[in-house]
N, C-alpha and C positions, 0 to 999 in steps of 0.2 A: 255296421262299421261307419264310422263319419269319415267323409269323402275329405271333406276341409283340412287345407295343410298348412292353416292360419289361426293365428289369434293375437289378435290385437283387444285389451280388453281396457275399458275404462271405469276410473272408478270413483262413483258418483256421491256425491250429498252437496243440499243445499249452500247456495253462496252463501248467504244470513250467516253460516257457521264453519266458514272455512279457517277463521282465526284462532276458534274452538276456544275453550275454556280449558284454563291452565289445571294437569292433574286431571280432566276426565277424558278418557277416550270416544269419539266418535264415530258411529256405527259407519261404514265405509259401505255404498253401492257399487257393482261391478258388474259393467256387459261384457260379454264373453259369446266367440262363435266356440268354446269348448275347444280349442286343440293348437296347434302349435306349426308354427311357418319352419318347415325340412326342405334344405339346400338341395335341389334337383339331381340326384345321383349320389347323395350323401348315407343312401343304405348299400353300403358295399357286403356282398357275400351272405347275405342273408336270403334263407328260401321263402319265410312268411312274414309279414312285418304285422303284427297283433294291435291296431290302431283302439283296437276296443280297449283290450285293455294300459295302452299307453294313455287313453283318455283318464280310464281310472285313477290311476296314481296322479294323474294331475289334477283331478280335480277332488284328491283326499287328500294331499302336500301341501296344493298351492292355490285352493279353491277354498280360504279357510273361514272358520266359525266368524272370524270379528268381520266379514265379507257378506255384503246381497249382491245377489247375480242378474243382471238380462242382458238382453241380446244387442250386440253392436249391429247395423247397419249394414246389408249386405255389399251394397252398391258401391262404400267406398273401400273396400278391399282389394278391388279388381287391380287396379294401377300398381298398387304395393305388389302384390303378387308378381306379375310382368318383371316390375323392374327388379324385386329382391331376386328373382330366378336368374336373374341374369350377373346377378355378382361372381367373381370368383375369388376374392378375398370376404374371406366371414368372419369377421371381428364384430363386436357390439358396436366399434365409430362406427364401420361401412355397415350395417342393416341399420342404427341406427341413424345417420343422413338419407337413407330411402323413405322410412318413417317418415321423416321428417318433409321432404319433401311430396308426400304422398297422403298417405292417411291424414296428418298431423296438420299439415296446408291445407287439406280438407276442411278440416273441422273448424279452423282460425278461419276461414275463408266466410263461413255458414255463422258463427258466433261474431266476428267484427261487420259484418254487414249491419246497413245502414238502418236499416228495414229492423234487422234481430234486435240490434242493441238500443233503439229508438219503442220499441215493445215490449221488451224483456220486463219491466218491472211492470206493466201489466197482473201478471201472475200472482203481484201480492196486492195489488189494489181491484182486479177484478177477474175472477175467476174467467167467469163467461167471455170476458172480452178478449182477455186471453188464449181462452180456446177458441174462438173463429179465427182471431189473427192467426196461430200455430197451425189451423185445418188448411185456411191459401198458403202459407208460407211453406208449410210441409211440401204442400201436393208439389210446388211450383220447381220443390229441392229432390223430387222425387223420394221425400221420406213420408212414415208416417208422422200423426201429430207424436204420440208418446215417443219415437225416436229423438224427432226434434226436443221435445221436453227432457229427454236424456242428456242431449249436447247440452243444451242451456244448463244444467246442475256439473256439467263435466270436471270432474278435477285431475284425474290420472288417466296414463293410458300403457299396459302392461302387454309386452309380447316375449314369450318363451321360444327359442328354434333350438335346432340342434344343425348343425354342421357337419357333423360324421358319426357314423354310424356301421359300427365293422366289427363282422365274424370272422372269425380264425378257428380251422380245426389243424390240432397239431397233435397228432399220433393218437389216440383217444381222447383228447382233451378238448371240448371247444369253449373259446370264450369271447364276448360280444362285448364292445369298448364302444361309449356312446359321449358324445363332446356335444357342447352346446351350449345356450347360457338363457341370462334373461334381462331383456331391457323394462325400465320404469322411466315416464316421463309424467312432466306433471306440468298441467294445464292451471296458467295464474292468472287473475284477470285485478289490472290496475285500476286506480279509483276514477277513471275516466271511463271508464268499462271494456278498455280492451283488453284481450287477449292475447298471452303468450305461450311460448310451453318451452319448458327446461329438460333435459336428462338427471333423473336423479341417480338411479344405477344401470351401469352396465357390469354387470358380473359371470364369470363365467364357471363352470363347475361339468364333471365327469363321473360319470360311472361304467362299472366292471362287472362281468354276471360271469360265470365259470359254470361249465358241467361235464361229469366225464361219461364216455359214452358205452352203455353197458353196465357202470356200476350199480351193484345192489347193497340192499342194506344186510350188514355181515351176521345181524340176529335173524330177521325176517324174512332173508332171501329173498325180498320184494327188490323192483328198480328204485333207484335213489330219484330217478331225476322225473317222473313219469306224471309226478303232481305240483304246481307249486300253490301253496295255503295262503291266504292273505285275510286274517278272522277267520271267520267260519266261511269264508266261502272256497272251496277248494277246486283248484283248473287243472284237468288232464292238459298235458306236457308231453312235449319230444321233448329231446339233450335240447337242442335246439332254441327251441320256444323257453323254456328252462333259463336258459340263459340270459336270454335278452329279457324277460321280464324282470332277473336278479337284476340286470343295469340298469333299465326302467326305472325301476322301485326306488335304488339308491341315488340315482338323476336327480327324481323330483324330487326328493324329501332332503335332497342340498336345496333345489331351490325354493321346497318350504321355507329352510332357516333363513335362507337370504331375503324370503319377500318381509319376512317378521321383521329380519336388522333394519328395515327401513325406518328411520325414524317417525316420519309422520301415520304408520303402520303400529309401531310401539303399541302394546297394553299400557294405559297410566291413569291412573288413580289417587283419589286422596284419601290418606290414612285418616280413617274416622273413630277408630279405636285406637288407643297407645296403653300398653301396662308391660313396661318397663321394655324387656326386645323383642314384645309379641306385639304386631299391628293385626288391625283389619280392617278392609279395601274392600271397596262395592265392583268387584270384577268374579265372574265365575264359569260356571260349564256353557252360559252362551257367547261368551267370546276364547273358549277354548282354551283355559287355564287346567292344569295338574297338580293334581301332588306330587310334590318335589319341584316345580318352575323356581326360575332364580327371577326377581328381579331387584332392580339397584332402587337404593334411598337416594331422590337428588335433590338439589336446590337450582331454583331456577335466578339466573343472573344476565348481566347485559353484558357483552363485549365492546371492545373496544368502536364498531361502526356502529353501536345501538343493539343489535338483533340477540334477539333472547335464547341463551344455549343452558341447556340443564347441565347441570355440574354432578357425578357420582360423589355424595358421600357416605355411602353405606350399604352395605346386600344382605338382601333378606331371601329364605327360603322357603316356598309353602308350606305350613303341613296341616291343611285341611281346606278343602276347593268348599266356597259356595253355591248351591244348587239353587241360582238364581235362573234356571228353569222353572222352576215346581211355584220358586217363592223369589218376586223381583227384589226383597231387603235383605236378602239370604248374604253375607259378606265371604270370602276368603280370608284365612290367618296365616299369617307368616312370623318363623321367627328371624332374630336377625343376629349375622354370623359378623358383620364385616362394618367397620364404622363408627357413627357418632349415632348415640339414641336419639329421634324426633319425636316431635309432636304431633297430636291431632292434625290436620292440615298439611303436612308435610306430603310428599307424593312419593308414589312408588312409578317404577319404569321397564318393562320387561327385559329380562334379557333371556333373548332365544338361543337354545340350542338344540340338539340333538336326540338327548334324554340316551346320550353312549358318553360313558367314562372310556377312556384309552388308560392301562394303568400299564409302567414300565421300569420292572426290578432287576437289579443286581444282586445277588446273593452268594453266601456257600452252604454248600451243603456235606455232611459227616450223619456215618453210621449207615453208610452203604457198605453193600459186599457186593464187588464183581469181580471172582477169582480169574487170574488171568488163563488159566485153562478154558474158559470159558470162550475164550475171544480166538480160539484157533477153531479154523474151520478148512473143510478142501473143495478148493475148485477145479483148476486144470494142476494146479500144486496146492498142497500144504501152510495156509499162515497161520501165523500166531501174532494178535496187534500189541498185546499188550506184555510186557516184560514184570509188569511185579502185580500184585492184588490193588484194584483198587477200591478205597474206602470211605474218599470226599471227592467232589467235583465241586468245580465254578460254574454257575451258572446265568442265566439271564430267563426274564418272563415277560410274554406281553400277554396281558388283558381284554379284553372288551368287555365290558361290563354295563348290562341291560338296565337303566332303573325300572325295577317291576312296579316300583307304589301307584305310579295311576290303574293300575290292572286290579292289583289284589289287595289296595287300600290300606298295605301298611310302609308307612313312610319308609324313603331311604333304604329300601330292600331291594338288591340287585344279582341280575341271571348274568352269570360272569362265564364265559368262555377263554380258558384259561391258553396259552402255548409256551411248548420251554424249553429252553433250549442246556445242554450242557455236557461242558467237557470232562472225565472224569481224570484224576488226578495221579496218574501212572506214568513210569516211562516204557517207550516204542520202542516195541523189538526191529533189529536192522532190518529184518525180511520186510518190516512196516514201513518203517523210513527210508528204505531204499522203490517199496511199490507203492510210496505217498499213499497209503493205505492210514486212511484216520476213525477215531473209533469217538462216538458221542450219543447223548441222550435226547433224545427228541420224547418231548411229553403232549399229550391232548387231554385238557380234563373241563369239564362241565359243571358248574357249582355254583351255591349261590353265598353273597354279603350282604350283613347289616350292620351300618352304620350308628351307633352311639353318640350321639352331640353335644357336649358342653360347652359354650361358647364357639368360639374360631377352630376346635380342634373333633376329634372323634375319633373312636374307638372303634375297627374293623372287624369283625368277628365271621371268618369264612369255611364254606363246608364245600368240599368235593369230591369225585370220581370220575379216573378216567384210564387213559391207556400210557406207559409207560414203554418206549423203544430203545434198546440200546442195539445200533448200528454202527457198522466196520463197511467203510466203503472207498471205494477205487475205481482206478482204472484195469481192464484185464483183458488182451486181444484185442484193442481198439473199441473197447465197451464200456459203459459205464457200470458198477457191482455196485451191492448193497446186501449184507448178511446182517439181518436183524431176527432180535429175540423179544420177544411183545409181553408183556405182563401189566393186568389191572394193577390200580392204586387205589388208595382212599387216603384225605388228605385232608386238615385243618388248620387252623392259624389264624392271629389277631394279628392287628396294624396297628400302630399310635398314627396318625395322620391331623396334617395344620392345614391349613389354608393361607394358602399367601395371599392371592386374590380369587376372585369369584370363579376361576375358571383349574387354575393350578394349586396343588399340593402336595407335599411332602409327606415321607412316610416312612416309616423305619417298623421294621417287625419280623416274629418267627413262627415258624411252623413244624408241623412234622406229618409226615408222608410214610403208611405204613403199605409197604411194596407187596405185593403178593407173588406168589410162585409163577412163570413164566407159562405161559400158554399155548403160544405158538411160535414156531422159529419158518419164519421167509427168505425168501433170497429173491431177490431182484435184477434184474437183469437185461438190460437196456430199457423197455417198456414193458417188461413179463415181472410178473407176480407170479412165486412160486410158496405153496408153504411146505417146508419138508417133513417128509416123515420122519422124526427124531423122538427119543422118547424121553418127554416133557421132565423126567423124573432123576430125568441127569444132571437137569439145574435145580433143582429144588432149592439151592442152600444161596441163590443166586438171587438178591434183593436192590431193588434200582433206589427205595425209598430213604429216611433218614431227618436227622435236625436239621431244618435249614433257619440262617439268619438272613436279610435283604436288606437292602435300603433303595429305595425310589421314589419317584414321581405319577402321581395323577391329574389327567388334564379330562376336562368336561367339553367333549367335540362339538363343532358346531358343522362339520362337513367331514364325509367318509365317501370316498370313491365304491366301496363294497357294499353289500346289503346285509345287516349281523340283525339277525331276531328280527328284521320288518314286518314278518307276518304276526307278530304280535300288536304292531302297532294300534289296528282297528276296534282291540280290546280295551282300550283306555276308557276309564268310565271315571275313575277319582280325581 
């Protein structure tokens, strides 16, 4: 386990190319002690704090491909530490001004010296002479020479904390809520050779890990929560541990997207191919491009005080990664959805996200049957919810929706976890309306989409299966009830869907959901799961399924507090 509850990382390439060349990306150095500066008392209620694997996820998020790693400097950590321990406001300002007067004074202190910057170009007029001055100068800084030769290229300096860090168990339930953020500062050196350094983000982001304590899984009768997967590598778990690596996982991989938005971080390239809205760009699997990545067409222009800002006019979509591993001329193709066609020379620009679609419908739905016999049950008395048969319900759905194409290498194919919610469309018998007793459909289904592209638009084509609830619930005795009837589904449906911009779309479409015969009936009862012995065969004629119509929106996430499909993450190869 790494002892270390810091990291300040910076991130290195030569000065000769700090102004970079317009349209290529520059390979980025980065020292790193591997982990992250945690507020003194900011793990609340937790029995084991898993540093190992909190290391991992940070350095699979946020330790990424366009990135080289070494080691910062032990010696000037020590101060930082001291004084960040001692904050009790933890905003990105307040750790930020400790930085700043600490590590950051450090390093301006060691690069504007009279001695460094009187030397420094050395390095391109004579190797040798360069390293004996850096062998006294090190020793004299208590660094090594290659430290020192670190500072001199230094451009960034990167530190991840977290602030709080808190478990709750609540009746069977525990869940672990992890706050925090991440600062970026960047080291400039003016044409006189001094040194400065600016904050370029201070961002903050959260994660959530959930697990219940004792559930098993309802096929296997194994514990749910007893492993958690992350690739092929699989971790024995408590509820516990469980948890907090869910919020771990989703932590970092917000602050993956965030170290990407950084501009001078950006993937950008110049379109060396054009045939008509297909480009291709010398970027590939060694700076960590996918099938399916967005990036924007821009033009680069001068503003109003001189300084050169890229302009978006136009987005394009992967669909084929170059394996500029194997082969450095190997290009990436993208098509473009959004814009003005370029030319050869024009630049592409990444835009990072998530690789999580949030998709969110309104719909109805007809050609259900749930006979209002159905809906009376007894508890300490007699209800009946519903007063006539019903046949349609209003509903709503939320998505998450996986893109699998860097995994299974076919574009725009997506592992969609569906949720649904809906009211069915009867009137409440008094007994109901008077025990505020309400009766609804709660869906889980698991499924996958693919996407059809002509131009700005596409054609959704979805397949799934899952579990359909129709529940009647209240209060009863100063308890909270729930009387539900459980039956699989299987379910399909197309979407016409536009794009407005790179991130949002619209979407209109129908389905149909063939409801199968009910399976099990439970009753719930403050925190008690019961299932009754009832015979299944009473409902037979009792169908949750039917036509449904929607209309809604899809938005392309760049931050999710939860953790959906992460253990697939590791599998991205395309």
């Amino acid at each position: 386990m790494k002892k270390s509850i810091i990291s300040v990382v910076l991130v290195l390439f030569p000065i000769a190319i700090l102004l970079g060349q317009q349209g290529k990306y520059q390979r980025k150095s980065i020292s790193s002690v591997e982990s992250v500066w945690i507020k003194p008392g900011a793990l609340q209620g937790l029995e084991r704090f898993d540093y190992r694997f909190f290391d991992k996820m940070v350095d699979f998020y946020i330790e990424l491909e366009r990135f080289d790693y070494n080691i910062l400097p032990e010696p000037m950590l020590s101060e930082f530490r001291e004084q960040a321990n001692l904050l009790t406001e933890i905003t990105p300002a307040a750790i930020g001004r400790v930085l700043e007067k600490t590590v950051a004074a450090r390093i301006l202190d060691i690069l504007n010296s009279d001695d460094v910057k009187k030397n420094r170009g050395l390095a391109l007029k004579d190797e040798s002479a360069f390293q004996s001055f850096a062998a006294t100068k090190a020793k004299s800084l208590g660094l090594t020479v290659r430290e020192l030769e670190m500072l001199l290229n230094s451009a960034y300096i990167y530190l991840p904390y977290i602030s709080n860090m808190k478990q709750e168990k609540e009746a069977k339930e525990i869940s672990v809520e992890i706050q925090g953020g991440i600062l970026w500062y960047q080291l400039a050196v003016d044409p006189g050779g001094n040194y400065s350094i600016k904050m370029l983000v201070g961002a903050k982001t959260s994660g959530l890990g959930r697990a219940s304590i004792g559930a098993k899984n309802r096929l296997t009768g194994k514990p749910l929560y007893k492993e958690f997967k992350f690739g092929k590598e699989v971790l024995k778990t408590t509820e516990e541990q469980y948890a907090q690596y869910d919020a771990v996982l989703a932590w970092a991989k917000n602050l993956g997207v965030k170290t990407k938005e950084i501009d001078a971080f950006k993937l950008q390239a110049q379109i060396v191919e054009a045939s008509g809205n297909k480009y291709g760009f010398p970027l590939g699997f060694s700076e960590g491009v996918h099938l399916g990545d967005g990036f924007h067409l821009v033009e680069f222009e001068e503003d109003k005080f001189g300084n050169e800002v890229a302009t978006r006019v136009g987005f394009v979509r992967v669909t084929k990664t170059g394996d500029n591993k194997e082969d450095p001329t190997a290009y990436t193709y993208a098509t473009q959805l959004l814009g003005e066609k370029q030319d050869i020379g024009g630049v592409v620009m990444e835009h990072p996200r998530l690789g999580i679609d949030a998709r969110v419908k309104l719909g109805f739905v007809t050609g259900m049957n749930i006979p209002k016999k159905y809906t009376e049950f007894d508890l300490v008395t007699k209800i009946q919810v519903l007063d006539d048969d019903a046949t349609s319900a209003f509903g709503a759905n939320l998505t998450f929706a996986y893109n699998l194409a860097p995994i299974i290498g076919v574009s725009q194919t997506f592992l969609d976890l569906d949720i649904g919610f809906g009211i069915p469309i009867a009137s409440y018998t008094n007994e109901a309306i008077e025990g505020n007793v309400n009766a609804f459909i709660i869906s889980g289904y698991l499924g996958v989409t693919k996407k059809l592209w002509f131009g700005r638009s596409n054609l959704s084509i979805g397949l799934g299966g899952g579990v359909d609830r129709l529940t009647m619930g209240g209060e009863l005795l100063d308890s909270t009830f729930s009387y539900s009837i459980n039956a699989v589904g299987i379910k399909a449906g197309a979407d016409f869907e536009m794009l407005l911009n790179p991130d949002l779309s619209l979407n209109i479409g129908a389905g149909y959901k063939f409801g199968l015969p009910p399976m099990s009936v439970t009753l719930t009862w403050g925190n008690e799961e019961l299932e009754l012995p009832i015979p299944l065969d009473e409902y037979e004629d009792l169908k949750m399924g039917g036509f449904s119509i929607n209309i809604g929106i899809n938005y392309a996430l760049g931050e999710l507090p939860i953790n959906i499909f992460g253990f697939l993450d590791p599998f991205k190869k395309y």
